[in-house]
C-alpha positions, 0 to 999 in steps of 0.5 A: 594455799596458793595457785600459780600459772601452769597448776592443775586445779580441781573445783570442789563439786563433784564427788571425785575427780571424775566429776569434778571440774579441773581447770589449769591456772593460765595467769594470776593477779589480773586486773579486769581492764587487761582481760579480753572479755570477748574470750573469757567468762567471769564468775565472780560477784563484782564488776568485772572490768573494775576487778583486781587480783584475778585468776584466769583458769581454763577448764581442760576438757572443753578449753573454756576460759574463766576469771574470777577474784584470788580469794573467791577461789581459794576461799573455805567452803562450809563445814557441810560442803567440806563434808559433802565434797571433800574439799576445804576450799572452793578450788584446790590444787591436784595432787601428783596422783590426780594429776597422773589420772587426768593427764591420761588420753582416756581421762579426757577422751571419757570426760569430753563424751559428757560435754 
């Protein structure tokens, strides 16, 4: 699998993509020294400024904007998340029919009431 600037992602929690996170990949293999951190969230484990191979991804109902490594976001989840969540990795591409879903202006406009 692989992320790629402009691709519509949804992470794993969430029991579908309703309740799922869905966030579009802005840029790939960042390194921490060129983010603006002022505007970007980290979260992953390591020390941002020294990082490489970033993702920055932003949510697109509230617009805010996250980094974290390459293989954090696409790594496997257990077996016991795959089941709960149905996802294999901890954020995965949406396919064309969940993309038709959350790029209509009722998607958003529910989604943005729960924020």
């Amino acid at each position: 699998m692989m992320l790629t600037e402009n691709m519509l992602c949804k992470h794993f929690k969430g029991q579908d993509i309703y309740d799922k996170n869905i966030y579009r990949i802005l840029k790939t293999n960042v390194t921490g020294s060129s983010v603006d951190w002022a505007n970007v969230i980290y979260t992953g484990d390591n020390d941002a400024k020294l990082s490489s191979d970033l993702v920055i991804y932003q949510n697109i109902i509230d617009g805010k904007i996250f980094a974290r490594e390459y293989a954090d976001l696409i790594s496997v989840l257990s077996e016991e998340k795959q089941v709960t969540y149905k996802q294999i990795h901890r954020v995965e591409p949406l396919s064309e029919e969940e993309i038709n879903i959350v790029t209509q202006k009722e998607f958003i406009k529910t989604r943005k009431k729960h924020y």
